[in-house]
C-alpha positions, -999 to +999 in steps of 0.1 A: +327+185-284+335+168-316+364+195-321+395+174-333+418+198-311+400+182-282+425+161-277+453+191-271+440+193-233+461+200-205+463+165-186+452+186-152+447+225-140+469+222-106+468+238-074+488+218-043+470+246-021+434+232-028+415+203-025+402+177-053+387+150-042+398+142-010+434+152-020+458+182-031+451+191-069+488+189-075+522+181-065+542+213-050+572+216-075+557+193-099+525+199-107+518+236-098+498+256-127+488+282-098+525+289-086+539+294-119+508+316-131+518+337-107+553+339-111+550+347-144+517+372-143+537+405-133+562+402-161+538+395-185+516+425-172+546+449-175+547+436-220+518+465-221+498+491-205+475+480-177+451+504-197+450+511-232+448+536-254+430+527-279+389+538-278+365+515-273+345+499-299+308+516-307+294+482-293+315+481-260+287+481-233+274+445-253+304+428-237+296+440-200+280+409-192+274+392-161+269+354-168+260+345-133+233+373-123+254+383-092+252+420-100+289+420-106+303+422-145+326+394-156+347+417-164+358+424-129+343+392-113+368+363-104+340+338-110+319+353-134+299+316-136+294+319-098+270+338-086+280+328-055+312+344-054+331+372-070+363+374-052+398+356-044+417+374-022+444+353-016+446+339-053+442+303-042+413+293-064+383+292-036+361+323-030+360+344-004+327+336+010+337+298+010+373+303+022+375+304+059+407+320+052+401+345+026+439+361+031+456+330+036+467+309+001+475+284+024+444+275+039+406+269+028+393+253+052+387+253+091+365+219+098+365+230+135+364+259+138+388+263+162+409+292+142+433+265+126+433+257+092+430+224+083+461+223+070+479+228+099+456+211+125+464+174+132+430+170+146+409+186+121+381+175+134+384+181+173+375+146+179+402+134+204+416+115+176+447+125+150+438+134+118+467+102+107+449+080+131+414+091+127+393+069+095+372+103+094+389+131+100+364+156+089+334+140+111+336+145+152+311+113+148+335+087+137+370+078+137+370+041+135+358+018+104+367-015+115+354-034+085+367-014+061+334-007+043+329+031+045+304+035+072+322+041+107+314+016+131+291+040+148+266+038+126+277+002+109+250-018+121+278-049+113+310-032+125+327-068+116+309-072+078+327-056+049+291-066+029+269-044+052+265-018+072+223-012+077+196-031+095+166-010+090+140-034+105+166-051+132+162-083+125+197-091+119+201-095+079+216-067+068+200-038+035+216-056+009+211-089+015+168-081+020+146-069-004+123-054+018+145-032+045+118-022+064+098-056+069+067-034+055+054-061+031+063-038-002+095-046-018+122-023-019+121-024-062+107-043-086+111-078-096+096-073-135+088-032-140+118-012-152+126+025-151+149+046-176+174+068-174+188+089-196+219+115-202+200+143-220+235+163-227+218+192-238+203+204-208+229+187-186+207+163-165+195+126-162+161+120-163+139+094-149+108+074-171+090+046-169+101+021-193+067+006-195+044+034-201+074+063-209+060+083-180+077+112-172+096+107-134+115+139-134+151+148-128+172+120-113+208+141-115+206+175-117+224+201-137+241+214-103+250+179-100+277+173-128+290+179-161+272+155-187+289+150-223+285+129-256+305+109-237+291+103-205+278+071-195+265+051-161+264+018-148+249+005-116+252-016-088+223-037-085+224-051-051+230-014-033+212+001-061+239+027-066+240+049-098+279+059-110+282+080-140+310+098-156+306+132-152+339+159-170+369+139-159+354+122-129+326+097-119+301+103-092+273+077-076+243+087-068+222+060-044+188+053-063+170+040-033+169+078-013+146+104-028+164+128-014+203+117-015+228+141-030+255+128-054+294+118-044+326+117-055+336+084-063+363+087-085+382+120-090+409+127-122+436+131-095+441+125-058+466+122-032+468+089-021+435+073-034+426+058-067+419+084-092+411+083-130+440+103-143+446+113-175+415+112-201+383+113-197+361+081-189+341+069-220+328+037-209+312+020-178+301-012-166+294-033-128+295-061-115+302-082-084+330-106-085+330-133-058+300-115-041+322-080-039+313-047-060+340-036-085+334-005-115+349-008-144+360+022-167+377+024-202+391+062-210+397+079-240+422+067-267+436+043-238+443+006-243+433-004-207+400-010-189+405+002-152+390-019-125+381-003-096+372-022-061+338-007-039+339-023-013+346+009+005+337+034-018+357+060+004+387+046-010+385+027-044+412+003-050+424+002-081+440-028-106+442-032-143+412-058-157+419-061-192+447-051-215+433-046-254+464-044-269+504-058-260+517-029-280+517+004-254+517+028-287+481+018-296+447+033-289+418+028-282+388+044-280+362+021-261+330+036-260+301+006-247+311-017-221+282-049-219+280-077-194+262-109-208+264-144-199+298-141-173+317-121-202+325-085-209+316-074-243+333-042-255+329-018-283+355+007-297+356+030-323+391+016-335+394-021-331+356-022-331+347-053-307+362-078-281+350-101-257+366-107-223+363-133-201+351-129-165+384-124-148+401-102-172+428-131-185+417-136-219+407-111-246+395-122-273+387-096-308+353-105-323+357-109-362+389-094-382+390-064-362+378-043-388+337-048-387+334-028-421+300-022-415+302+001-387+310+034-394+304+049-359+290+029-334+281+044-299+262+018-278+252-018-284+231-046-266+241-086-267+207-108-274+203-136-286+239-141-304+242-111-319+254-077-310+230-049-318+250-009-324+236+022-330+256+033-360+256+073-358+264+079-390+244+054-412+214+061-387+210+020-381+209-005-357+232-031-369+240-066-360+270-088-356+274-124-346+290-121-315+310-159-322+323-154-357+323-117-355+302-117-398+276-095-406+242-099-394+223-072-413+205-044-402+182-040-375+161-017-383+169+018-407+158+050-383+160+072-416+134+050-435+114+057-399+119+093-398+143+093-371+183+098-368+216+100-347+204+068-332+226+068-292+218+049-264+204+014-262+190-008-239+170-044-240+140-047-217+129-075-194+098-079-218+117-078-245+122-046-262+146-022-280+148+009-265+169+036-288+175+074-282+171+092-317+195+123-309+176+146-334+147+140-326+149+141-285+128+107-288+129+072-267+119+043-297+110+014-288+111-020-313+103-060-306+135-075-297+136-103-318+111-094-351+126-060-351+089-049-357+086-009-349+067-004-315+065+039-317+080+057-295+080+055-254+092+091-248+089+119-265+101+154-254+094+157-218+125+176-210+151+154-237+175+175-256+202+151-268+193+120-253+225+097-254+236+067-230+204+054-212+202+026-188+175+011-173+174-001-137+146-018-111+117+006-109+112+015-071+082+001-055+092+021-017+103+053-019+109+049+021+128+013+020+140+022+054+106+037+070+078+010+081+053+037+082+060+053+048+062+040+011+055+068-014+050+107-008+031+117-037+042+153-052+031+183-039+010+206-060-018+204-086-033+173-099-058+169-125-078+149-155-062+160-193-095+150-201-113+173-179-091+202-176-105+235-159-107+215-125-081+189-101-071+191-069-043+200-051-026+180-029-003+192+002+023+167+024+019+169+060+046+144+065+029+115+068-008+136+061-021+146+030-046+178+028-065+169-003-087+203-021-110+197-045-111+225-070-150+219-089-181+234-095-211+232-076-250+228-096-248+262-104-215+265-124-198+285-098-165+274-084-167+253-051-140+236-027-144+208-008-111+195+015-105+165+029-074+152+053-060+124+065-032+100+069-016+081+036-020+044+045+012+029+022-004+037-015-040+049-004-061+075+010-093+078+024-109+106+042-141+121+049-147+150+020-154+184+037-175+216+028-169+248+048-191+276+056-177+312+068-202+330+092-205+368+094-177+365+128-151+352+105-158+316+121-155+287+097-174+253+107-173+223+085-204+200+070-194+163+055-208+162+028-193+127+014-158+101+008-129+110-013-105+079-022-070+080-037-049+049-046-016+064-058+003+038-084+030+061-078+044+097-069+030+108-102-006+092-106-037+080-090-069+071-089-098+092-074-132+082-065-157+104-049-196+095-029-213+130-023-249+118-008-261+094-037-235+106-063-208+089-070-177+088-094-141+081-104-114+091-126-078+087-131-058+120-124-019+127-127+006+155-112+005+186-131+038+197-142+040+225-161+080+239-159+105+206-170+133+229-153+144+223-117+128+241-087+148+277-087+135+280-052+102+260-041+074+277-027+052+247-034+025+240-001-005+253+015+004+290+031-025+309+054-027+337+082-006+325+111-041+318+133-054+287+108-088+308+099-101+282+074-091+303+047-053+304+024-038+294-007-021+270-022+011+280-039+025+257-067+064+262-077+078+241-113+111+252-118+110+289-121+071+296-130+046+298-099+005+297-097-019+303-067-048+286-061-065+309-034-092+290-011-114+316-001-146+329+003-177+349-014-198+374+008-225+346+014-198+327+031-195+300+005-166+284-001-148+301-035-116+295-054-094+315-080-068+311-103-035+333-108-018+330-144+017+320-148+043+343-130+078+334-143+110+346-120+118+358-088+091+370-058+080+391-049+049+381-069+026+398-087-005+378-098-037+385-124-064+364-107-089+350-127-121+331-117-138+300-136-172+287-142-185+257-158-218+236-163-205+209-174-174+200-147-191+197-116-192+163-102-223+152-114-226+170-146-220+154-180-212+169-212-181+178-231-158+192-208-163+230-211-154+264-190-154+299-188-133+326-170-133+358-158-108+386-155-111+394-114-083+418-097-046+411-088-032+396-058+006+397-047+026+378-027+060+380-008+067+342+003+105+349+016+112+357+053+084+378+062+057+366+038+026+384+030-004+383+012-022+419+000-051+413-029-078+435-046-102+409-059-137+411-068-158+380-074-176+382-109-213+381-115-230+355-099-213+359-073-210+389-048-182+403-026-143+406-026-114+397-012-090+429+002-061+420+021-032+443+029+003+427+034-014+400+058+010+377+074+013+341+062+026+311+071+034+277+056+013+249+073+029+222+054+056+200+053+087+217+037+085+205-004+108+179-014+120+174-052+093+161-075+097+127-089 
């Protein structure tokens, strides 16, 4: 926060009746904020009237909020930043609607559900197998991990191997050891090409880009996924290409190498039993593998000691003391950058300002006098080529110092002469460059390594507010390192040319099938869709491009017309080439995103009557704004399509429909890139559990006819939308 008083916190809110981490959040007796809350409460109720006397203020009804949208004021809701629950009954912290005891302090949870708490049920479970005797007492799957290594030995391909526990092509070397699980001929990441992440604080959320070209890959941790701060930071494990980042008073992992994988607890402020961070919040983190096992590292604030913490089962961290900064136990620290270069730790604090530490923790040595005067608030730093390289928040610079005789080396490069400040992160590329987060200005730069020469910026915008620690990791080459059939799923939704904007395509998952619809023009300047469908071979796509025709009896029949090629680079972009009879073309076209917020709920595919009558809509979702693309038709039976604008919020939807023409974006026209539109009815949708379609739409001069439906059924014919990367 920057607020000195900060550091008056509590050491831990406690409640032995609940659960953090794995563990009670307290010690009954001890540690018991709850219990003594309540003891206390109805005394200090009885100092004054439970309803005063006084009159409320003119301005009273501007405080009856409700934070959370739940239809319940904070004023009488329990968890007014929930909007999934609003009461306690029993007082014990967890809401009704999650407590399968709602009248029972005691109890939370009933695994089971056999009418037992878990509390009180030695078999939580109903496995066969004793909670005390049973390595997973919350999963009727497991109850044995022989090895040790987290994954019970029925689904440990090596029950025996600490090292690994997967086998995705079975042919006996295990995940981590391979770099291509599946045996598909793609490597699992990148040898060379590197993605970034960053902690954007401001909007609470780490985002993905490419550290070559600073395309945008969407959020990698979401908001619901964590509490990000100034002082945040992540480190990962290379070989299981696991993310861990600090996240309040905890640190979570996140596995890099699963599209779809949720976050996990790793490392909770306090448990019973396991390791736990304790008091403080972590600052600093680094990884590495010592003697071919994982172990994180974490330095917390204003303490003199860097934590190491053993993965080899990350269900239960083990944890020892690897470095000691200071023989005197009244000193501080505060260690904010923690660097691996060369078999030694380098480490930067805002107090003693640098150290070096040698590979097993034994030796600490201080770089320079321990006051480098020319740091006046470093954040992050880099290690190349001798020299350590900080941001410096406060003179807006990237200084350097000798890493061997801890003296000045001079300045790096002045962000303020650049137009830039509040320099954060850092991070050193395999090619080479700098890459620095400029706060202010919500900016990625980018400089040569060793001239220092200014390279622009990489990212700009694109969802940043407060960029601070980034980190770059391997840039993923198969999105499905465990599936021989798959290796990308390119995102659902619109795609288009920036440099032709007023047509694209949109492009709906069938899991392993794409439905491909051209949005054009044909020779007239009329609108015109063409479809195409087929199976995506790895990174490519080829299919026969199709032209319907609607007859007078509703029938639609289909007339190939041509080719349609994709060859996807990644999730994001692609090239297109197209053969219509002689014609023939290509063009480089990208996802359209057009919301940098997360899905709110995700509507995004191709929806139609229940009977498939060659007719629908496709329905595009970016965070919490939606757009329909119907695919219809005129009263000639030619194949049509119209545009909604922007509807922002919750369904059901109602849509102004609009219908474009141009003579200069059909696939063989040429020209500067021009359109026109038209103003042509509304049409709304309800897309929850009964969905409908009803629309008053009349096509616009050329073209005759409308569309009226009235509450029609529909149906979702594709594959249920994953996250966008």
């Amino acid at each position: 926060t920057g607020d000195p008083n900060r550091f008056f916190e509590l050491d831990y809110f406690s409640n032995p009746n609940i659960q953090c981490g794995g563990g009670p959040c307290g010690i009954p007796g001890t540690a018991d904020n709850v219990s003594v809350i309540n003891q206390f409460k109805s005394w200090v109720a009885d100092y004054r009237s439970t309803v005063s006397t006084a009159p409320n203020p003119p301005d009273y009804s501007l405080i009856l909020t409700d934070m959370d949208g739940d239809g319940v004021l904070d004023d009488t809701d329990e968890f007014p930043f929930d909007a999934t629950e609003t009461t306690d009954s029993d007082g014990d912290g967890v809401g009704n609607n999650s407590d399968a005891f709602p009248n029972d302090a005691t109890e939370q949870f009933d695994t089971d559900q056999d009418g037992l708490g878990n509390r009180i049920d030695n078999d939580d479970d109903n496995d066969g197998v004793v909670d005390n005797q049973d390595a997973f007492p919350l999963d009727d799957s497991e109850s044995q991990d022989s090895d040790l290594d987290g994954v019970g030995d029925s689904a440990d391909a090596f029950v025996f191997e600490n090292s690994e526990s997967a086998d995705s092509d079975a042919d006996g070397v295990g995940n981590n050891s391979e770099t291509d699980d599946d045996n598909d001929g793609i490597p699992d990441v990148s040898d060379t090409l590197q993605d970034l992440l960053v902690i954007s604080v401001g909007n609470n959320r780490i985002l993905r880009f490419d550290a070559q070209t600073g395309l945008a890959k969407g959020i990698e941790i979401l908001p619901t996924d964590g509490l990000l701060t100034f002082q945040s930071d992540m480190a990962l494990d290379q070989t299981r290409q696991m993310l861990y980042y600090s996240s309040a008073s905890s640190v979570r992992a996140h596995d890099l190498l699963n599209r779809d994988s949720t976050t996990s607890l790793t490392l909770p402020a306090y448990s019973d039993g396991s390791a736990q961070l304790g008091t403080g919040f972590p600052t600093a983190l680094e990884h590495s593998y010592q003697n071919g096992s994982p172990h994180l590292y974490v330095s917390k604030l204003r303490s003199t000691t860097i934590s190491d913490y053993f993965l080899q089962n990350p269900r239960f961290p083990q944890e020892s003391t690897f470095a000691e900064l200071a023989d005197d136990e009244d000193d501080t620290e505060n260690v904010i950058d923690m660097y691996w270069h060369n078999d030694q730790m380098y480490v930067l604090s805002q107090i003693t300002n640098a150290f070096n530490i040698s590979q097993s923790g034994t030796t600490v040595n201080t770089i320079g006098n321990t006051n480098l005067t020319w740091l006046h608030d470093p954040y992050a730093f880099v290690v190349n080529d001798g020299l350590m390289i900080h941001t410096d928040q406060r003179r807006n610079k990237l200084l350097m110092t000798d890493v061997q005789t801890g003296s000045y080396g001079g300045i790096f490069a002045d962000l303020i002469a650049l137009g830039y400040s509040n320099p954060t992160g850092i991070e050193l590329t395999n090619d080479g460059r700098l890459l620095v987060a400029a706060s202010d200005q919500n900016v990625i730069l980018q400089f040569d390594g060793l001239s220092g020469e200014f390279l622009g910026e990489l990212v700009s915008g694109f969802g940043l507010d407060q960029p601070h620690k980034i980190l770059l990791v391997p840039q993923l080459q198969d999105r499905f390192h465990e599936d021989a059939d798959k290796v990308l799923r390119p995102n659902a939704g619109n795609w288009y040319n920036p440099a032709s904007s007023g047509r694209g395509f949109n492009i709906g998952i069938f899991n392993n099938r794409l439905q491909v619809l051209w949005f054009t023009y044909d020779d007239d300047g009329n609108p015109i869709w063409y479809t195409a469908a087929d199976f995506l071979i790895g990174h490519d796509f080829e299919a026969d491009l199709l032209k319907t025709k609607q007859h007078q009896d509703g029938t639609v029949t289909f007339e190939t017309i041509g080719q349609i090629t994709l060859e996807f680079s990644n999730e994001r972009e692609a090239l297109m080439s197209w053969q219509i009879g002689p014609d023939s073309g290509e063009e480089s076209i990208q996802w359209l995103q057009f919301s940098l917020e997360p899905d709110v709920d995700s509507y995004t595919g191709m929806w139609t009557r229940p009977d498939a009558p060659g007719w629908g809509t496709a329905v595009i979702n970016n965070g919490d704004k939606t757009v329909v693309i119907p695919f219809i038709y005129d009263d000639d039976g030619e194949p049509r399509w119209v545009i909604s604008d922007v509807a922002e919020g919750f369904q059901p939807f109602e849509f102004n429909m609009n219908t474009f023409f141009s003579d200069t974006l059909c696939p063989t026209c040429s020209g500067e890139s021009d359109y026109r539109l038209e103003s042509s009815g509304t049409m709304n949708f309800d897309l929850s559990n009964q969905p409908y379609w009803s629309s008053d739409f009349i096509w616009p001069t050329p073209l005759s006819g409308g569309w009226d439906l009235n509450q029609t059924d529909l149906v979702r014919i594709s594959s249920e939308p994953t996250r966008p990367r």
